[in-house]
C-alpha positions in Angstrom: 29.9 37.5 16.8 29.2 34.5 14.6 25.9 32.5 15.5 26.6 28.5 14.9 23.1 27.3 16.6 19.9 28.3 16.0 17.8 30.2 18.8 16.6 28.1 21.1 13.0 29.0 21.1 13.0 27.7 17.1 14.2 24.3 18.1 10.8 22.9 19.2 9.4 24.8 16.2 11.6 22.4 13.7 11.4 19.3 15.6 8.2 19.3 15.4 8.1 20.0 11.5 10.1 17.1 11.5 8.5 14.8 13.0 5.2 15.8 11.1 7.2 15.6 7.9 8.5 11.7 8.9 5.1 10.7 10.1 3.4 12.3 6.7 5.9 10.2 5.1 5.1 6.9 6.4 1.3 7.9 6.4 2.1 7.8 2.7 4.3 5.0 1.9 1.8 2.7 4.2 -1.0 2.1 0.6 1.8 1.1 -1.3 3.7 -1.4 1.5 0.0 -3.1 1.9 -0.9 -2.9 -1.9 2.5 -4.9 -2.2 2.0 -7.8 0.3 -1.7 -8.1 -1.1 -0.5 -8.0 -4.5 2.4 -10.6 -3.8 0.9 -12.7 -1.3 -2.2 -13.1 -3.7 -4.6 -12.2 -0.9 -7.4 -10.1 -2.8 -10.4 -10.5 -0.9 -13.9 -8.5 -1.5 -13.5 -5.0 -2.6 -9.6 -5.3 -3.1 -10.4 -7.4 -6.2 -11.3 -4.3 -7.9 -8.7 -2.3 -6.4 -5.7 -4.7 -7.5 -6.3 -4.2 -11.3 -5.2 -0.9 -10.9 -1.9 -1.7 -9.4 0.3 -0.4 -12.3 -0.7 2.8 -11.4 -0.2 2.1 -7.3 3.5 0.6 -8.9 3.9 4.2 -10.2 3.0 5.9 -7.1 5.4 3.7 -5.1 7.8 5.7 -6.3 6.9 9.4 -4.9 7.0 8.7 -0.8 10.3 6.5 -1.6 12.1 9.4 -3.6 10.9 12.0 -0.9 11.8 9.9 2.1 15.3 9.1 0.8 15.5 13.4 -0.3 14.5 13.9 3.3 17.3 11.7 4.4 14.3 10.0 6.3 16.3 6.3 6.1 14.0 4.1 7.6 11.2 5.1 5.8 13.1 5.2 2.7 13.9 1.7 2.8 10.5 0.6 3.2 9.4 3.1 0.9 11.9 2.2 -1.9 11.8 -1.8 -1.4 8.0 -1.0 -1.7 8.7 0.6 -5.0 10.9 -2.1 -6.2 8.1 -4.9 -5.3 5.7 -3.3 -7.4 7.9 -2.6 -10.0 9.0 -6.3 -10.3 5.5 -7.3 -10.5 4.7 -4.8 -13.2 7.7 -4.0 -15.3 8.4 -7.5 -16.8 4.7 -7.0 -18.6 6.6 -4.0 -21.0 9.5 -6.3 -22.0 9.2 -9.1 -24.5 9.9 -12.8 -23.1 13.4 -14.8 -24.5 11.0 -17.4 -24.8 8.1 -16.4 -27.5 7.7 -20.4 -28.1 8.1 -21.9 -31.7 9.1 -19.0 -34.8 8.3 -21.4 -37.3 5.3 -23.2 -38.5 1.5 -22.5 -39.5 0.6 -19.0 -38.5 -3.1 -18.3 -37.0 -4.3 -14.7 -36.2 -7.1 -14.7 -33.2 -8.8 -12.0 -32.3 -11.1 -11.3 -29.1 -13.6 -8.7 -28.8 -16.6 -7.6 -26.2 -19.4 -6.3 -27.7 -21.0 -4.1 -24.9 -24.9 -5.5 -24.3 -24.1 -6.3 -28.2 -23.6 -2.7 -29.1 -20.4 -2.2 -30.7 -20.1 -1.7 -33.8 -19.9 -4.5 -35.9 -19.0 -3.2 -39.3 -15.5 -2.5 -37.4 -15.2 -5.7 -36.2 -15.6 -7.2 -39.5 -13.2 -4.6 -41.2 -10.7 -5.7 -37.9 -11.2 -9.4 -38.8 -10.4 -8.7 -42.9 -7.8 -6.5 -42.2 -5.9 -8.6 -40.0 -6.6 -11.9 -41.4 -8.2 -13.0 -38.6 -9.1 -16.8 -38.4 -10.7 -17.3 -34.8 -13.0 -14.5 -33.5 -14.4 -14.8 -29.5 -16.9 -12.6 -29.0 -18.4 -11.7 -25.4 -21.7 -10.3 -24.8 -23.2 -11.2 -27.6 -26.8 -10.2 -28.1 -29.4 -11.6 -30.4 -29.6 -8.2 -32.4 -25.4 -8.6 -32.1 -25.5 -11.9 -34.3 -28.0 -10.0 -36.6 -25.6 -7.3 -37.0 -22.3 -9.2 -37.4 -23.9 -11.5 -40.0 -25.2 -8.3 -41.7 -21.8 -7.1 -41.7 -20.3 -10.2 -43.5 -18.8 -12.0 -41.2 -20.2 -15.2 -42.0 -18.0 -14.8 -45.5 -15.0 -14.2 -43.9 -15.7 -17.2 -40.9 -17.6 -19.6 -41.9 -18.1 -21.8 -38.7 -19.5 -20.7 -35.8 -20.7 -21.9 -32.0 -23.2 -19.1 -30.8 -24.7 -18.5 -27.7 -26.5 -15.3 -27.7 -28.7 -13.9 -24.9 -29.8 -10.3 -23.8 -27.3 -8.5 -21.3 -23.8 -9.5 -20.6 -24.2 -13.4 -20.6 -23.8 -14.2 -24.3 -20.7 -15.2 -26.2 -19.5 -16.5 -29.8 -16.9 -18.3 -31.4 -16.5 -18.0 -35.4 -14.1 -19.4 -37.1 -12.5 -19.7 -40.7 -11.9 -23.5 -40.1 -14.8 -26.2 -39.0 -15.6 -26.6 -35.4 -15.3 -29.9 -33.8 -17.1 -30.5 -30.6 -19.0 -27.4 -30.8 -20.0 -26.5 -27.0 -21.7 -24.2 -25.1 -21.4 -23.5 -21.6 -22.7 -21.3 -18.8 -20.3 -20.4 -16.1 -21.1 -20.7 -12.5 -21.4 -17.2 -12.2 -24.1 -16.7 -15.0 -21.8 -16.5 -18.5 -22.0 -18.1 -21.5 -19.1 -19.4 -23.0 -18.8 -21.1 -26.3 -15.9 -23.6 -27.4 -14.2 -26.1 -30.4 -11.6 -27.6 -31.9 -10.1 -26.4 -34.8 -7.5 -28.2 -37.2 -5.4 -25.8 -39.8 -3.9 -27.3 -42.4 -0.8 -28.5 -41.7 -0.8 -28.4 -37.5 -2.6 -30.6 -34.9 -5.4 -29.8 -34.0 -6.4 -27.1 -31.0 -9.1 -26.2 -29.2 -9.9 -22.5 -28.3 -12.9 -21.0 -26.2 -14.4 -17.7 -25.7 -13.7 -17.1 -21.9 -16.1 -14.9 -20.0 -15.8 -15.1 -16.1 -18.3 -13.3 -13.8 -17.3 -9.2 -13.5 -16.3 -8.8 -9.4 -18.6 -5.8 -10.0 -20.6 -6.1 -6.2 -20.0 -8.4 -3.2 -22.0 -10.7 -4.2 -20.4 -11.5 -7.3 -17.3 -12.2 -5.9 -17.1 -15.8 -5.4 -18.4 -16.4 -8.7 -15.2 -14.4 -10.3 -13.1 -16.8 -8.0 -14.7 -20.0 -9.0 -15.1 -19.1 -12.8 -11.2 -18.7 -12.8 -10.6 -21.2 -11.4 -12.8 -23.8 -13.6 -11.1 -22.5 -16.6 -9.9 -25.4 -19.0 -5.9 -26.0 -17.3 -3.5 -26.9 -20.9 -1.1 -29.3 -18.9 -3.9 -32.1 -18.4 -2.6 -34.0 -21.8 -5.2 -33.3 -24.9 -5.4 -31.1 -27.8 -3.4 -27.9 -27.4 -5.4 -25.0 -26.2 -6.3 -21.3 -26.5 -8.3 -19.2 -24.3 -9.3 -15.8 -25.3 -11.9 -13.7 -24.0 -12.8 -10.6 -21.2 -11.4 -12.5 -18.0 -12.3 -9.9 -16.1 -8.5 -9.7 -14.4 -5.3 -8.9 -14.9 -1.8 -9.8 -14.0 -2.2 -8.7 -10.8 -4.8 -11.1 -9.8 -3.7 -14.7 -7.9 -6.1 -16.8 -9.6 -5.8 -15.7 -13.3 -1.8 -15.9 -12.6 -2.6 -19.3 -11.4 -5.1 -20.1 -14.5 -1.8 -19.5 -16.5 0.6 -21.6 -14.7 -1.1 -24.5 -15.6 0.3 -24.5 -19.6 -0.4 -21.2 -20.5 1.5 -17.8 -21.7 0.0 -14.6 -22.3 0.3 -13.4 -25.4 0.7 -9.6 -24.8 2.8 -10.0 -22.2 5.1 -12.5 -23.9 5.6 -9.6 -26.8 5.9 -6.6 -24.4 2.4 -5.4 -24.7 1.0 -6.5 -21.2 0.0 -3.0 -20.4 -1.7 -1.8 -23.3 -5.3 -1.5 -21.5 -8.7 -3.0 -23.2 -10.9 -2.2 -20.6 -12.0 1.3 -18.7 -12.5 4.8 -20.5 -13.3 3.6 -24.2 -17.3 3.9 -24.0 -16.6 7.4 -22.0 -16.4 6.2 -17.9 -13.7 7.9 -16.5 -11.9 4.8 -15.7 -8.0 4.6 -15.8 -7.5 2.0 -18.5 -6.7 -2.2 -17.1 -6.1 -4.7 -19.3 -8.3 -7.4 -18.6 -8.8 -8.9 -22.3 -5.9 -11.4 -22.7 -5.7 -14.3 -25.2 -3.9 -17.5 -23.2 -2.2 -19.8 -25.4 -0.2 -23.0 -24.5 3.3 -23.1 -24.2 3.8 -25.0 -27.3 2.5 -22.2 -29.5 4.3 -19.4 -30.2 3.7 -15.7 -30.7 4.6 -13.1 -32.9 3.1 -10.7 -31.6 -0.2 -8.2 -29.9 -2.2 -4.9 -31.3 -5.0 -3.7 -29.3 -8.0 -1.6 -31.0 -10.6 0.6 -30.6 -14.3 -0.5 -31.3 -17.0 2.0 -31.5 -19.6 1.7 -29.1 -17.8 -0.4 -27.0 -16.5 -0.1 -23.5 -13.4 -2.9 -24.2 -11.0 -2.7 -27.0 -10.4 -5.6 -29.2 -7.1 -7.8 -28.7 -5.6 -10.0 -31.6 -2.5 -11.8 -31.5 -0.7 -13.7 -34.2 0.4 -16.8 -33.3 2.6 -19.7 -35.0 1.4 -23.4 -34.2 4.0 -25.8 -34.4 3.6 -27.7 -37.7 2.2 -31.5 -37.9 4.9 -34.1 -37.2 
């Protein structure tokens, strides 16, 4: 006698496996469909700030309930599960893959480098030995104490950059600009949400001339800073107002995946890492010894009529954020 259906006393049994097995599934592909529509939509609100500058890893993830559902032959939720997956994957993928459009390949080339300096910790004999090494000609500096300037200065970086707009202070607030060039229209600003940040205009020989600041929004670190992250984005210098050409670098305190730093560079900007393929390098998380899953919220924003060669990311000692220096090519004078 050959036995084609199984026992009816086991078919309850494995319905009910099943159906445990599709709701698991959905319980798990639900994260990633939200994270998606947040993440699209631009819709970060309170603690989801934090949350989204993680989403390369939730992009990753994405990718585990879609394969399982569509093993399962669980089609519904495979289809939500893999368009899911392919959201994410859109949003995050392009960062890894150099642009067609790098902006001009010819004309006077200008190293920039960016670099926070923990309460003024770091070390600044490495930043100095980064800055000669890499023939660096702009330097931002965030949190830059009083014994910070001490230290850099002691270090020689007044030979190698001549020019500076400082704005030290104790704690986070403090920032720098040095440069090899002269400064016009030295400037110092706090931000609505507390931060210094310091600015000028610089003229190389042989380009027009272009201003750069060291940008330093509020951290989203506790409800109450919230807004002030918002608004500090948002009153970032725009580079499609008319004026000199511009370049931000700095901590901005956000990545990609945040709406109002993709909307800060919208307005005349490109990032530089992720014009060259380097947009997920991370500057910011583990490096001082948190266990943090590295983000990259260090970025240097330049307008659309420079170009870039190209992004290294390095560590500095005593530092919780890795320092980010991009060569660039600025179109030469008419």
């Amino acid at each position: 006698m050959t036995i084609t259906d199984a026992p009816a006393e086991t078919r309850p049994a494995r319905r009910r496996r099943r159906i445990a097995g599709t709701v698991l599934l959905w319980l798990l592909l639900l994260p990633g469909l939200c994270w998606a529509v947040v993440r699209v939509g631009g819709w970060e609100r309170g603690p989801l700030i934090q949350l989204l500058a993680f989403t390369p890893y939730a992009a990753v993830w994405a990718w585990i309930p879609a394969l399982s559902a569509l093993f399962r032959r669980r089609w519904a939720a495979g289809a939500v599960a893999a368009v899911t997956a392919a959201v994410l994957a859109a949003c995050v993928l392009p960062r890894a893959l150099p642009d067609l459009d790098r902006g001009p390949e010819r004309g006077v080339a200008l190293h920039v480098m960016t670099s926070n300096m923990l309460y003024g910790g770091a070390d600044a004999g490495e930043i100095v030995r980064l800055v000669r090494q890499h023939d660096v000609a702009v330097l931002a500096v965030q949190e830059l104490a009083p014994q910070a300037e001490a230290t850099l200065a002691a270090a020689g970086l007044g030979d190698l950059l001549p020019y500076h707009e400082l704005a030290p202070e104790a704690g986070a607030s403090g920032t720098g600009l040095y440069s090899r060039y002269p400064l016009t229209g030295p400037a110092a600003k706090r931000n609505a949400g507390g931060f210094q940040q310091t600015s000028g205009t610089i003229q190389p020989p042989g380009t027009a001339a272009v201003f750069v600041e060291s940008v330093h929004p509020l951290a989203p670190s506790a409800p109450d800073t919230f807004a002030g992250w918002r608004t500090d984005l948002h009153d970032q210098p725009r580079s499609d107002r008319g004026g000199p050409r511009r370049i931000l670098l700095g901590d901005f305190n956000a990545t990609l995946d945040h709406g109002p730093l993709r909307e800060l560079i919208s307005h005349g900007y490109r990032d530089a890492a992720d014009t060259v393929g380097k947009g997920l390098i991370g500057t910011w998380g583990p490096y001082d010894g948190d266990p943090i899953p590295p983000v990259t919220i260090d970025h240097v924003l330049v307008d659309e009529e420079i170009g870039v060669r190209d992004v290294s990311v390095h560590d500095v000692r005593d530092s919780d954020h890795r320092a980010v220096i991009a060569a660039l090519v600025l179109p030469a004078a008419p």
